[in-house]
Structures are given as structure tokens and as C-alpha cells.
MIFI-496639 format. One record per residue (C-alpha): residue number from 1; residue in one letter; x negated, y negated, z. Coordinates in steps of 0.05 Angstrom, whole numbers. Each point is the difference from the previous one (the first is absolute). Example, Ala and Ser with C-alpha at 12.3 -4.5 7.8 and 13.67 -1.06 7.14 Angstrom:
1_A_-246_90_156;
2_S_-27_-69_-13;
END
This chain:
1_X_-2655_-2611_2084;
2_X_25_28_65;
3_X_68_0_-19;
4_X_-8_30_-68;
5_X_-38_62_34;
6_X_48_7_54;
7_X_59_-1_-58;
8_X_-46_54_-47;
9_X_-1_45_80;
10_X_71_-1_8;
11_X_9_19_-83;
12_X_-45_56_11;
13_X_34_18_67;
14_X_66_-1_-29;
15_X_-30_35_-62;
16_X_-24_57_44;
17_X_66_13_39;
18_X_38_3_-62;
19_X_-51_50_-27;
20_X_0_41_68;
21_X_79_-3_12;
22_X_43_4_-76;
23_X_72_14_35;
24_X_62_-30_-33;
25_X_49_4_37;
26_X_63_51_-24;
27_X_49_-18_-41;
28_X_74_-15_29;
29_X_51_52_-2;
30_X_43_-53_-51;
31_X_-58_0_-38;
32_X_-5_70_-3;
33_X_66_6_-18;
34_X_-6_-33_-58;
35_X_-54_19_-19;
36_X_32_62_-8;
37_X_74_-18_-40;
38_X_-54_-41_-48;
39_X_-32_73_-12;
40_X_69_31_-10;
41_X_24_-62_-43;
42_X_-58_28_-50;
43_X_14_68_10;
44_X_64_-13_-18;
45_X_0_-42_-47;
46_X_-15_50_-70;
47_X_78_23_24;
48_X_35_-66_8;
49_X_-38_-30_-65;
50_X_-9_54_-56;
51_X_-6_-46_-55;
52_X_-76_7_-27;
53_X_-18_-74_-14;
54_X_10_-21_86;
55_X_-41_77_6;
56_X_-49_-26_-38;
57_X_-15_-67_25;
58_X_3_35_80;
59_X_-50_39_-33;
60_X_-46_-56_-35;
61_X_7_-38_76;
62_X_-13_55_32;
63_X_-76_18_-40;
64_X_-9_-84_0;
65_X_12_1_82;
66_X_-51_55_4;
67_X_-47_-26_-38;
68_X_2_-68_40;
69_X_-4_35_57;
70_X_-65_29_-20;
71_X_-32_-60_-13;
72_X_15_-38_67;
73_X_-41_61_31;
74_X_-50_-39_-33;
75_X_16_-63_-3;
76_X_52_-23_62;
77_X_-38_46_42;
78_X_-74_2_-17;
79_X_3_-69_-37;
80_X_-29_21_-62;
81_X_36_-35_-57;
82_X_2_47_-57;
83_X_20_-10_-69;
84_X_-22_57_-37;
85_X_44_57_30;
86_X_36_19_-66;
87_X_-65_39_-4;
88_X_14_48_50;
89_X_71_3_-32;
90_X_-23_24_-63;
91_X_-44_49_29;
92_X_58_38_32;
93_X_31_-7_-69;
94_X_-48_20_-43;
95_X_-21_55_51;
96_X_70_28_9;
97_X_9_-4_-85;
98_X_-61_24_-26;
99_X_-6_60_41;
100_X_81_21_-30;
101_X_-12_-25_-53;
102_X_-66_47_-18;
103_X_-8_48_44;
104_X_70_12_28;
105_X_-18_-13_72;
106_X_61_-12_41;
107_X_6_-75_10;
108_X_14_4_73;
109_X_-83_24_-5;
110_X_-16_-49_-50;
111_X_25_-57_54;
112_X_-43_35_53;
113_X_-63_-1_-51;
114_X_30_-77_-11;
115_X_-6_-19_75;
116_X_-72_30_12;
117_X_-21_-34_-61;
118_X_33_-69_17;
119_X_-30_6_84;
120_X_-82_9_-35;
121_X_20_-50_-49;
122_X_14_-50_58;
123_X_-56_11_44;
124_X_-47_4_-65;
125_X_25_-76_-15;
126_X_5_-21_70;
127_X_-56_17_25;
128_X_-38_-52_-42;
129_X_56_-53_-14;
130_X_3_-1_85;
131_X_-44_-46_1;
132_X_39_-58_-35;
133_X_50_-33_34;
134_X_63_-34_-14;
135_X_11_-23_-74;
136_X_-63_36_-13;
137_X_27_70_15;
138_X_61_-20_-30;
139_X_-37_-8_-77;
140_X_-41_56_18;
141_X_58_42_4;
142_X_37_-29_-52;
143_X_-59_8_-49;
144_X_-9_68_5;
145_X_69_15_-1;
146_X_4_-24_-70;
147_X_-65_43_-20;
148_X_27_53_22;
149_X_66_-18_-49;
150_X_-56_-13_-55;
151_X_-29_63_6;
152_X_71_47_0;
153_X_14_-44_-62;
154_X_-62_28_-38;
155_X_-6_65_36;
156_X_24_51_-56;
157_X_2_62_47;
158_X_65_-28_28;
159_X_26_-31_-53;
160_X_-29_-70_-2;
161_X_47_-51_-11;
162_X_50_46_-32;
163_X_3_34_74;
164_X_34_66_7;
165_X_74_25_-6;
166_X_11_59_53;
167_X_33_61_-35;
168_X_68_13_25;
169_X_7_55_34;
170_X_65_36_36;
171_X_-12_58_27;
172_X_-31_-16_73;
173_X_28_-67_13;
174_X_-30_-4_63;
175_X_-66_26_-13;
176_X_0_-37_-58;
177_X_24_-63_36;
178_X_46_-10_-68;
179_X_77_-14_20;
180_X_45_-7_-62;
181_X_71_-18_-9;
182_X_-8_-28_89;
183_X_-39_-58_32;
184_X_19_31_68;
185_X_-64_33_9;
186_X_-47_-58_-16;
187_X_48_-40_39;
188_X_-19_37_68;
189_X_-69_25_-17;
190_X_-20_-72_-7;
191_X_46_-27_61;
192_X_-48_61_35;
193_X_-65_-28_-28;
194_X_31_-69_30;
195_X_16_24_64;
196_X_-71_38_8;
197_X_-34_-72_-27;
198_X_36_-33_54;
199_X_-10_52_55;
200_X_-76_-18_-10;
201_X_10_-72_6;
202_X_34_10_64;
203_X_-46_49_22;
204_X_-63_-48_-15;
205_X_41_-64_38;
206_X_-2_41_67;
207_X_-58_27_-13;
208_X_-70_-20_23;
209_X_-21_7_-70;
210_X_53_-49_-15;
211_X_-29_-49_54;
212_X_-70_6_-34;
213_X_31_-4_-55;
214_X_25_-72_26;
215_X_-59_-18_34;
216_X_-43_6_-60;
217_X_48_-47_-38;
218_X_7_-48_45;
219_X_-79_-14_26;
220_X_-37_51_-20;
221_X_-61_-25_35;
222_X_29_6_58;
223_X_24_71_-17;
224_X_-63_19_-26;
225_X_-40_-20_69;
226_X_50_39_44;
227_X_-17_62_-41;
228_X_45_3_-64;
229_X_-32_29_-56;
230_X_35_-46_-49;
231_X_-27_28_-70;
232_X_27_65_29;
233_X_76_-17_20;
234_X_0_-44_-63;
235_X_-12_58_-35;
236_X_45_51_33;
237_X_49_-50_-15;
238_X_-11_-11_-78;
239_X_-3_86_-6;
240_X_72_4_34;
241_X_24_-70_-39;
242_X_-30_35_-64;
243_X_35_71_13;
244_X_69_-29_9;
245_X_-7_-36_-60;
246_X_-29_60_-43;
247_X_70_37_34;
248_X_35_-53_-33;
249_X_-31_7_-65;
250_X_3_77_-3;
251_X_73_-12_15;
252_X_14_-52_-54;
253_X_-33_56_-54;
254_X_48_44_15;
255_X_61_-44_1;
256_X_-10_-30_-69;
257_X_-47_53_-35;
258_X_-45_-43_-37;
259_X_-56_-38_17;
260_X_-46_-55_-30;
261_X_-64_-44_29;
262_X_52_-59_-17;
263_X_58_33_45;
264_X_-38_15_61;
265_X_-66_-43_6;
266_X_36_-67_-19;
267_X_-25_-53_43;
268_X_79_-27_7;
269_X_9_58_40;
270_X_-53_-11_50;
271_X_21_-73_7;
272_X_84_20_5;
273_X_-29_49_59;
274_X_-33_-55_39;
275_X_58_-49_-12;
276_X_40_51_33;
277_X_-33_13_63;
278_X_-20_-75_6;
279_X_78_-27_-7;
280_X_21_55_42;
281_X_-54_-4_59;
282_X_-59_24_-17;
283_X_-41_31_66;
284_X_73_38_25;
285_X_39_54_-15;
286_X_64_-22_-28;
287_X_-33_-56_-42;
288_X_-18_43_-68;
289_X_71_32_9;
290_X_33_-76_4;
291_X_-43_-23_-51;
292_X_11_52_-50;
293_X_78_1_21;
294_X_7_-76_-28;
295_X_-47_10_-70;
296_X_12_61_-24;
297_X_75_-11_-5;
298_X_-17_-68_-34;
299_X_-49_16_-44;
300_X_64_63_-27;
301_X_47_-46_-3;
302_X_-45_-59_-48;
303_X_-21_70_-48;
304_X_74_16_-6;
305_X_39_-75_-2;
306_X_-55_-33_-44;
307_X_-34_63_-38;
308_X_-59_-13_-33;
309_X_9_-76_-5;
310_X_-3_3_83;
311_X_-74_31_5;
312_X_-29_-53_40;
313_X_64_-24_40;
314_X_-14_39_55;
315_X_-72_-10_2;
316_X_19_-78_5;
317_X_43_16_58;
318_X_-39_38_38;
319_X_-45_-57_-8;
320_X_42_-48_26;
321_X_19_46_55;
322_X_-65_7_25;
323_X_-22_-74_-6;
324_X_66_-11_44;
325_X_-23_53_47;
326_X_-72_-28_11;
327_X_34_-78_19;
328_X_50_18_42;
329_X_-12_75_22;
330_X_-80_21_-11;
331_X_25_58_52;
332_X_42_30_-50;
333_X_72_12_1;
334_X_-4_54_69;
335_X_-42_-53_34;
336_X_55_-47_-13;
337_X_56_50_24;
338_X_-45_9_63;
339_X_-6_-72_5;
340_X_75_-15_-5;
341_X_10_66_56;
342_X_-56_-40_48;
343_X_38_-63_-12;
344_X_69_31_14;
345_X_-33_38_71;
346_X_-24_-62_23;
347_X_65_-37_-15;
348_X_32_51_50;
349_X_-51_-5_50;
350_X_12_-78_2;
351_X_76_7_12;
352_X_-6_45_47;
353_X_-48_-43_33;
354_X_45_-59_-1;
355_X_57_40_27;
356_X_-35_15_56;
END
């Protein structure tokens, strides 16, 4: 009994010094460095490759990646499991379309309207559904992401299931958030909703936020008895996970100009986010972005090679993807690259030992 109290001391100890002290250390100039020629790469890129289709899917990854990365806000750091965040995706659609679409608001408002509406929809379902845990939440979410579906699909103001078709419009292209005849513009709007999605994620890991954020995944007993209000941070972190995901949504209106409860509520889409993040790493930064990197280009390249005969190919690989990842790598495929980079360092560290 001794020993399991004096283990549960040092926890809470080590618990509290991680709260107190969240410093990560900087990152090396080499990383820097690239760091920066992988932002010029996608700069650059639109130039070097000015064929649509390759536009396009850069485009599709890039909206997938920032969607992923929303959800492990929620998920890899806060540990809540959510399947139900097509929700917050239609919202930022439908908010972004309707307001065009009937009352001629500028869409770059509309997504504003979409992100406040998206942050009180979290906190009104978290609040409540906080108090499950694991699987539980999990349904929770999941259940009321499909309501929500149900009730866009008999909601005649915006269309019900028919959904609305934006009216084109080219005068304004920028206020109007309509490009036609170019996919350079949604190319680096959404690379800048990617880069602001992923700013936030690397603001929240060195943050102490982020280390609550931690704590109350990991033992949130522990963190709740050293002071963590752990309904709060779990809902700070579903309003910015929902926000970036309305962004996405509001985004994804505009790029295709029509909308439908079937389009942007479907529950595949929720599940093909969380497969991302979790094959990628989910609780890091560059996990979503790896994730979404390696299934977006697959699930193109089964739609184009096997049409409509190839609907479900790519769901069946990412199935077997993921079952691979769980046996061999549950950390996801950055926790294996860190693994393999720990492995190699300690390899050095040996011969330069037995040199000596």
C-alpha cells in the first residue's frame, strides 16, 4: 500500500512540474532550415505543377490535413475521442452557403458567423457529453452528429436534402471568395488556413494550456486535484477543434459551390478525419499532415483508376492500414520515425563509446 502511494506522490509530483514548467526545447537550426524549403516547396509548387488535377488533390490534402489537425486538438491532446465532427463541418458549410446564397453576405462573413456557431455548438454538446468517457463519448458524439445530418436533410429553409447551389458570381472574386477559370487562389488560401491550423497546434504543444491539455488526458484525477479545471480546458479545446473544422467547411462551400446534408455531415468523413490523425500520430503536430499526406492521394488515385466500380477500395485499405498500424506501430507513423531517429542516436552513442 506504501509503495502504490509513494508511486501516485511521485505521478502527482511529476504531474505538477510539467504543469508549472511547459518548455520544449528550440528547434535545431537544420530543422529550421527545412522547415523552411518545405514552406517554399509549397509555395512554389502552383509554378512548377500548373496542371489542375495535382492543384486539386494539394488542395483536397491540404482541407483533409486541416481538418485532422483540428480534431487531435481534441482528441491526441485532450483525449476525447470524437466521431461526430462532420457536424461542425457542415456548419461552416451551410453557414458560409446560406448566408450567399440568400442574403448575399460575403462568404468570408458567412465563415465567421460559421465558426461562432460551430465554438457554442461544442461547448453546448460538451458540456453534458463530458461526463462520459472513452467509447461512451465517442457514441455520444457520433450520435448527434448524425442528428444533426437528419435534421439539414428535412430542414426546408436550406434546402433539405436537395441542399443549395451557390449562384455564380464574377464580379468581386475575392469578396465573393468565387475564383473561376484558376485554382491558384484556393490553393494558397487553404495552404493559409493550414498553416494558421498548425500554428495553433504548435502554439498549444508549448503552451501551458497544451500541458493541461495533456495532463487532463493522461490522469485527469490527478490533474483535477492539482487544480485543473478539466470540464473547462476540455471545453476550450472542443470550441478551437470545432472552429477549425467549421473553417474547413466554409472553405469547402466555396470551392465546389454546392452543398447537401449528404456532402458535408456524412459520418465517412468524420471517420476518414480520425484515420488520418491516428495513422499519422495523433497527439503531435506533423501527425494529421502525415496522415492526410498518405490517404488523400490514395483515396484520388482508387476514384480515378477504378471509377465508380472502386468506391470502397480505398475504404478497405485504409482499413488494412490502420489494423497494420495498431500491431506493429499503435504510435503512428511519426512515433515510428521518432523511434527509428532514437534508435539510430543511440547506435552512435554506443560506437562512440566502444571507440573510446
Amino acid at each position: 500500500m506504501a509503495g502504490g502511494e509513494t508511486a501516485a506522490a511521485v505521478g502527482g509530483e511529476a504531474l505538477a512540474s510539467a504543469i508549472a514548467e511547459p518548455l520544449r526545447p528550440a528547434a535545431s537550426s537544420a530543422r529550421k532550415a527545412l522547415y523552411a524549403a518545405l514552406a517554399i516547396a509549397l509555395i512554389a509548387f502552383p509554378f512548377v505543377i500548373d496542371s489542375p488535377f495535382p492543384q486539386h488533390v494539394m488542395i483536397i490534402f491540404f482541407m483533409y490535413a486541416m481538418m485532422a489537425q483540428s480534431w487531435n486538438i481534441l482528441a491526441g491532446y485532450c483525449g476525447q475521442i470524437s466521431l461526430g465532427h462532420a457536424a461542425f463541418f457542415g456548419i461552416g458549410a451551410y453557414s458560409a452557403g446560406y448566408l450567399f446564397f440568400a442574403f448575399q453576405i460575403s462568404p468570408w462573413l458567412g465563415m465567421i458567423v460559421g465558426v461562432v456557431l460551430a465554438m457554442l455548438m461544442a461547448v453546448v454538446i460538451g458540456i453534458p457529453t463530458f461526463r462520459l468517457r472513452g467509447h461512451y463519448f465517442a457514441i455520444a458524439t457520433l450520435l448527434i452528429g448524425e442528428g444533426v445530418q437528419i435534421i439539414f436533410q428535412r430542414w426546408e429553409l436550406v434546402g433539405a436534402a436537395s441542399g443549395i447551389f451557390l449562384p455564380i458570381v464574377r464580379d468581386n472574386p475575392l469578396l465573393s471568395f468565387q475564383f473561376h477559370g484558376t485554382k491558384l487562389p484556393y490553393y494558397y488560401i487553404i495552404l493559409a488556413f493550414l498553416a494558421f491550423a498548425s500554428f495553433v497546434v504548435w502554439l498549444l504543444d508549448r503552451s501551458r494550456i497544451g500541458f493541461y491539455f495533456r495532463a487532463v488526458r493522461d490522469e485527469p484525477e490527478a490533474a483535477s486535484s492539482l487544480g485543473v479545471n478539466v470540464t473547462l480546458y476540455k471545453s476550450f479545446a472542443y470550441m478551437i477543434s470545432a472552429g477549425l473544422m467549421s473553417m474547413a467547411g466554409a472553405f469547402y462551400c466555396q470551392y465546389v459551390l454546392v452543398i447537401d446534408p449528404e456532402t458535408v455531415f456524412p459520418l465517412s468523413l468524420s471517420i476518414l478525419v480520425v484515420l488520418m490523425a491516428v495513422m499519422g500520430g495523433a497527439g503531435t503536430l506533423w501527425g494529421p499532415i502525415i496522415g492526410a499526406a498518405v490517404l488523400v492521394p490514395l483515396s484520388e488515385v482508387t476514384r480515378i483508376y477504378f471509377g465508380g466500380t472502386g468506391g470502397t477500395l480505398d475504404l478497405m485499405i485504409y482499413g488494412a492500414l490502420i489494423v497494420l498500424i495498431c500491431i506493429f506501430r499503435p504510435e503512428g507513423l511519426i512515433g515510428a520515425v521518432k523511434m527509428r531517429r532514437t534508435a539510430v542516436s543511440g547506435e552512435k552513442i554506443e560506437d562512440a563509446d566502444a571507440r573510446s
